[in-house]
N, CA and C atoms as an extended XYZ file, in Angstrom:
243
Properties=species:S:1:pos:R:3:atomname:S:1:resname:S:1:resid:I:1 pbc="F F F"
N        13.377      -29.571      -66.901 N   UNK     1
C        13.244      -29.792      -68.326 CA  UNK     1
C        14.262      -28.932      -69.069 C   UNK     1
N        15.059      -29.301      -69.964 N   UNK     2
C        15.961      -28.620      -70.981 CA  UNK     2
C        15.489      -28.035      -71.887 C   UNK     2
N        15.626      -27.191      -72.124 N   UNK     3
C        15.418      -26.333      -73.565 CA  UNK     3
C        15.837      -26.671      -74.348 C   UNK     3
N        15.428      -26.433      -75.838 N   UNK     4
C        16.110      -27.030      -77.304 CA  UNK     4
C        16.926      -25.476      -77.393 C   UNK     4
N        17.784      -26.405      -78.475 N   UNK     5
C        18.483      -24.919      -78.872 CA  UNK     5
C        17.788      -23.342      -79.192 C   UNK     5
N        16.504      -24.031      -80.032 N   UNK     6
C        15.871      -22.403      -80.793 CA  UNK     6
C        15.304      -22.052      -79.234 C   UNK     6
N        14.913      -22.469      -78.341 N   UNK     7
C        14.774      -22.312      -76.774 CA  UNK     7
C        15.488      -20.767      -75.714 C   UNK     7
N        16.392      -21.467      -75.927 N   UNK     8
C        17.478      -21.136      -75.480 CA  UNK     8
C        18.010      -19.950      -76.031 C   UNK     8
N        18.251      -19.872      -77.074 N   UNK     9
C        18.212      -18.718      -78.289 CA  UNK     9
C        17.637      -17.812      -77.871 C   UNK     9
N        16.277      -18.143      -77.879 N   UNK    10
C        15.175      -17.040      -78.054 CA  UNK    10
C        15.170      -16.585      -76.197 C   UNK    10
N        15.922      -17.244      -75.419 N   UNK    11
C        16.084      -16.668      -74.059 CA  UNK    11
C        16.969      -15.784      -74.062 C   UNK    11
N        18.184      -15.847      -74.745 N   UNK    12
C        19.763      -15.348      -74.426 CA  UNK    12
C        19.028      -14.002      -74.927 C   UNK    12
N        18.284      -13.862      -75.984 N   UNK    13
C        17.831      -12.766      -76.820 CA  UNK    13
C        17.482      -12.183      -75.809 C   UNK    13
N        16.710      -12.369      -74.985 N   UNK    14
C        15.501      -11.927      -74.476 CA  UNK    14
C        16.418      -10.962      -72.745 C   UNK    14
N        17.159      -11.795      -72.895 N   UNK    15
C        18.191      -11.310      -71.430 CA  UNK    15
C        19.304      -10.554      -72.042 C   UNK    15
N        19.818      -10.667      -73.474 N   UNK    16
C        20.689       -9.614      -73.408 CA  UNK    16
C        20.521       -8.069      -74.952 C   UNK    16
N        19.350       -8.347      -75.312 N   UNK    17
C        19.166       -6.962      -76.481 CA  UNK    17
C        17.946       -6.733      -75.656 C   UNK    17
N        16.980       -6.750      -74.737 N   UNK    18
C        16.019       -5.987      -73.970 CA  UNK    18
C        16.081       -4.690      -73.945 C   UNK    18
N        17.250       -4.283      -73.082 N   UNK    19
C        17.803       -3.251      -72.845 CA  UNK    19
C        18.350       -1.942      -74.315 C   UNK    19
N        18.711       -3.031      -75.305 N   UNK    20
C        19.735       -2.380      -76.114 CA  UNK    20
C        19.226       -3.152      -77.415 C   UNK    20
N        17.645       -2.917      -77.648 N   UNK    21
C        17.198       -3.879      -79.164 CA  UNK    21
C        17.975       -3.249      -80.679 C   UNK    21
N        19.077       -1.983      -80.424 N   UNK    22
C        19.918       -1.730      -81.741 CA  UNK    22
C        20.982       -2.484      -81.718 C   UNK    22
N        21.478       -3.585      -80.286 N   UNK    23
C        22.359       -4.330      -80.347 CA  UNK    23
C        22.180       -5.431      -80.775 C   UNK    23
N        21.383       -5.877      -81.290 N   UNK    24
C        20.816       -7.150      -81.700 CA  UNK    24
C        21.343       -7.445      -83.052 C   UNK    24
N        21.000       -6.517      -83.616 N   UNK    25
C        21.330       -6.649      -85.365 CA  UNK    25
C        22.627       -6.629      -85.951 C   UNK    25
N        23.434       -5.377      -84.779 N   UNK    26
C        25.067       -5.387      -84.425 CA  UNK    26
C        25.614       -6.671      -84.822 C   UNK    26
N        25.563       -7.428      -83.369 N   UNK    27
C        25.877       -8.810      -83.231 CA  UNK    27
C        25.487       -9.492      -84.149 C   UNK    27
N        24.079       -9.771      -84.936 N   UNK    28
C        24.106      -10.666      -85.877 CA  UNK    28
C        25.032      -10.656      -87.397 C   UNK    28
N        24.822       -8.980      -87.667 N   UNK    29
C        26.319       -8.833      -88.720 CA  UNK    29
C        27.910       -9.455      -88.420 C   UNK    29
N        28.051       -9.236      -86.981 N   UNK    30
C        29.415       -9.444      -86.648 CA  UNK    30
C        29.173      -11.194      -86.645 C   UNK    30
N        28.353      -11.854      -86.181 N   UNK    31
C        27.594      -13.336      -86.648 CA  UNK    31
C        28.311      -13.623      -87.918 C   UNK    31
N        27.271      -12.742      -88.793 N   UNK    32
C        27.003      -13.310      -90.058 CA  UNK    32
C        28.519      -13.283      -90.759 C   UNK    32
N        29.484      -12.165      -90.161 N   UNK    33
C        30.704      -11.669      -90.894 CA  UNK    33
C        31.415      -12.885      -90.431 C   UNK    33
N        31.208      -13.805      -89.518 N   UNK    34
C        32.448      -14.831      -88.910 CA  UNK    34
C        31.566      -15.906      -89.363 C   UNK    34
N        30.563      -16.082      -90.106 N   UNK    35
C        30.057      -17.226      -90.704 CA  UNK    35
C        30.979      -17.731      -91.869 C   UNK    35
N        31.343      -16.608      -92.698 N   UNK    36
C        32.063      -16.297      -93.755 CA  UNK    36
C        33.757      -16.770      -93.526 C   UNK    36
N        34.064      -16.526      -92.348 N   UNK    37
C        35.781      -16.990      -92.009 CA  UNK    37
C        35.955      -18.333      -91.127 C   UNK    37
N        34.420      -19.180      -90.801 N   UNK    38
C        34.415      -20.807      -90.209 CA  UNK    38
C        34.662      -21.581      -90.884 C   UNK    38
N        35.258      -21.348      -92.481 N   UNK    39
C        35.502      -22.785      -92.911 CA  UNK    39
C        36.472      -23.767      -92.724 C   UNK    39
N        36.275      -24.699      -92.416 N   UNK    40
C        37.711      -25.615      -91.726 CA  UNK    40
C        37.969      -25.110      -90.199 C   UNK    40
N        37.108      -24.285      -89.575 N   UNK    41
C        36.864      -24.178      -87.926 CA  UNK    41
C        36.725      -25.121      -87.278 C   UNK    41
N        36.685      -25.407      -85.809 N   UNK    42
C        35.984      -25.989      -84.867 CA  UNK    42
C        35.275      -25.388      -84.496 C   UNK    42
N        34.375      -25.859      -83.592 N   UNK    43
C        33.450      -24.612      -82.681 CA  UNK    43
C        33.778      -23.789      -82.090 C   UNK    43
N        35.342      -24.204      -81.027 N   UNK    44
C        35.876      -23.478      -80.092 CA  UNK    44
C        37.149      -22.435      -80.861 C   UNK    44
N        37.380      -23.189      -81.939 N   UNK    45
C        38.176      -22.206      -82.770 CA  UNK    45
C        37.265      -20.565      -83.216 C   UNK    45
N        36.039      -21.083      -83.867 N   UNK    46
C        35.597      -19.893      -84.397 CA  UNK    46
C        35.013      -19.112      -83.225 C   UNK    46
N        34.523      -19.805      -82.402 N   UNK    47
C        34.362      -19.062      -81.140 CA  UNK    47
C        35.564      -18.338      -80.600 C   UNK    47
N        36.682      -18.476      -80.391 N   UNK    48
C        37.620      -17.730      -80.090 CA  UNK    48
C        37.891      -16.659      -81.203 C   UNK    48
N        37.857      -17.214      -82.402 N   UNK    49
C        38.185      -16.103      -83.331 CA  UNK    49
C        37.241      -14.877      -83.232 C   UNK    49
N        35.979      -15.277      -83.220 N   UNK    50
C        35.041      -13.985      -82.681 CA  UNK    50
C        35.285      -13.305      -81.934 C   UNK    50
N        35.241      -13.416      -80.871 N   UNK    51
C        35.884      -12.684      -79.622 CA  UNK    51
C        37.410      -12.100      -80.170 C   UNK    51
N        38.369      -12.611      -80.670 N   UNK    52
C        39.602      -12.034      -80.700 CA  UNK    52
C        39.487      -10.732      -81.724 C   UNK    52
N        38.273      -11.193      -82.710 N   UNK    53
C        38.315       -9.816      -83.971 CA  UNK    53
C        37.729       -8.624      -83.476 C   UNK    53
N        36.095       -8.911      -82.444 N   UNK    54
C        35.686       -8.036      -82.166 CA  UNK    54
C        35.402       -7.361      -81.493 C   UNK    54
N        36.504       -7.244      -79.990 N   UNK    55
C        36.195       -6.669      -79.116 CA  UNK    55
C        35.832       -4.748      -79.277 C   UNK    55
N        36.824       -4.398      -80.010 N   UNK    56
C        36.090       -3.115      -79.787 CA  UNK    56
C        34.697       -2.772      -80.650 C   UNK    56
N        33.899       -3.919      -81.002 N   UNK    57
C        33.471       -3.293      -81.516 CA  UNK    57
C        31.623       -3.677      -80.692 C   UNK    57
N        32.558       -4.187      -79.864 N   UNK    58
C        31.037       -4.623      -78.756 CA  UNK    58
C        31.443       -3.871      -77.514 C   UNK    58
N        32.961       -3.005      -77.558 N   UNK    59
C        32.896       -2.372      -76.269 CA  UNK    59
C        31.894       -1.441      -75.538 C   UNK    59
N        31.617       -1.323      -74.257 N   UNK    60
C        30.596       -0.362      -73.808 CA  UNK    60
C        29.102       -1.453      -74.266 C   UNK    60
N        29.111       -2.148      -74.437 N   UNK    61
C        27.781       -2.752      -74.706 CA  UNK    61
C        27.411       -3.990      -73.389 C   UNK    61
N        26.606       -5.142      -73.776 N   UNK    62
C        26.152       -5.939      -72.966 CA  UNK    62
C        26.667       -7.423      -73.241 C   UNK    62
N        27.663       -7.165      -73.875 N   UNK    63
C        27.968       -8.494      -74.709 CA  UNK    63
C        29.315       -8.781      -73.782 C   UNK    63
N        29.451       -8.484      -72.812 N   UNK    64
C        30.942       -9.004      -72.081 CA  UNK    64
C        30.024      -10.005      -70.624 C   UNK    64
N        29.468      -11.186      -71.366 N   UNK    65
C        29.072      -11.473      -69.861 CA  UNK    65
C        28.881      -13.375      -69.949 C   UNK    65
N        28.369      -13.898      -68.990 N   UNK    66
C        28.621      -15.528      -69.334 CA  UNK    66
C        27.635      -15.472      -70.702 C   UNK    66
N        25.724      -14.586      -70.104 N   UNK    67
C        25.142      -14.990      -71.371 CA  UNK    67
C        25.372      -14.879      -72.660 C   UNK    67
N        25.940      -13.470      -73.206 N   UNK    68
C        26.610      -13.520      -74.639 CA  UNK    68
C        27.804      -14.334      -74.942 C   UNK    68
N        28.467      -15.202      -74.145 N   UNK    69
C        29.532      -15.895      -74.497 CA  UNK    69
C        28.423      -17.493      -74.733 C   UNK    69
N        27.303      -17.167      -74.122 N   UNK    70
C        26.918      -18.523      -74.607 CA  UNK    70
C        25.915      -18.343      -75.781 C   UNK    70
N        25.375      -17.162      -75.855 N   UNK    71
C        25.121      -16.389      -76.604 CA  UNK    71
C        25.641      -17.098      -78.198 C   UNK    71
N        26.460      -16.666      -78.909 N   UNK    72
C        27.725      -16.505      -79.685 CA  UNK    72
C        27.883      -18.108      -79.753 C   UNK    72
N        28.564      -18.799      -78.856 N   UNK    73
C        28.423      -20.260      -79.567 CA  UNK    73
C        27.128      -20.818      -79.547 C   UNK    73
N        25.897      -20.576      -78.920 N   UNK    74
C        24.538      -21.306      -79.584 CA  UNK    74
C        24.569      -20.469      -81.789 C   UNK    74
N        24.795      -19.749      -81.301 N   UNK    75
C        24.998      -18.931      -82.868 CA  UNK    75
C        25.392      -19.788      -83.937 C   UNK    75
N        27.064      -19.630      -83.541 N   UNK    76
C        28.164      -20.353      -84.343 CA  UNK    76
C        27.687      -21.537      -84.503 C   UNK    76
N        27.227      -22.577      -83.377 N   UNK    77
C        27.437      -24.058      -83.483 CA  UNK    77
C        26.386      -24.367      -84.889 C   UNK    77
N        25.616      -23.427      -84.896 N   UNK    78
C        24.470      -23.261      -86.023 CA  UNK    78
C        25.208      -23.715      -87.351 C   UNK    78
N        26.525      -23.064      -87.177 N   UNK    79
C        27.086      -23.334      -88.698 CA  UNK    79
C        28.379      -24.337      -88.590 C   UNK    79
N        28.398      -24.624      -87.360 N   UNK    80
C        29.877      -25.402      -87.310 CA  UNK    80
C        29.545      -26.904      -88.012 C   UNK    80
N        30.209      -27.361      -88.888 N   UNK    81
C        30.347      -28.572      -89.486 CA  UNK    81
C        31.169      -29.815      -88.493 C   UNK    81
């Protein structure tokens, strides 16, 4: 059986701020800050742009792995037009 998106979501959560629940809120600012620069994006555009702005600022954390990369576009696709 497949999961729906809010599903899925609420898994990625669950496997990658467990460990690190002050990283959670991190990521959703750095979210919310690239919500603001998707206009006229693709998915895979603003998805790359994320990653290209903010690596140091997730360095040393849990966010370098397949789940936060899928992480990040269940996010984005939220707002992609």
């Amino acid at each position: 059986m497949s999961l729906s998106h809010h599903e899925r979501r609420k898994q990625l959560e669950t496997i990658l701020f467990k460990s690190d629940p002050k990283l959670q809120p991190r990521v959703s600012g750095l979210l919310s800050g690239q919500k603001s620069r998707m206009n006229g994006m693709s998915l895979p555009q603003a998805v790359s742009d994320f990653w290209d702005r903010n690596p140091a600022k997730l360095s040393g954390t849990d966010m370098n792995s397949k789940p936060s990369r899928e992480y990040v576009e269940l996010r984005l696709r939220e707002w992609c037009s």
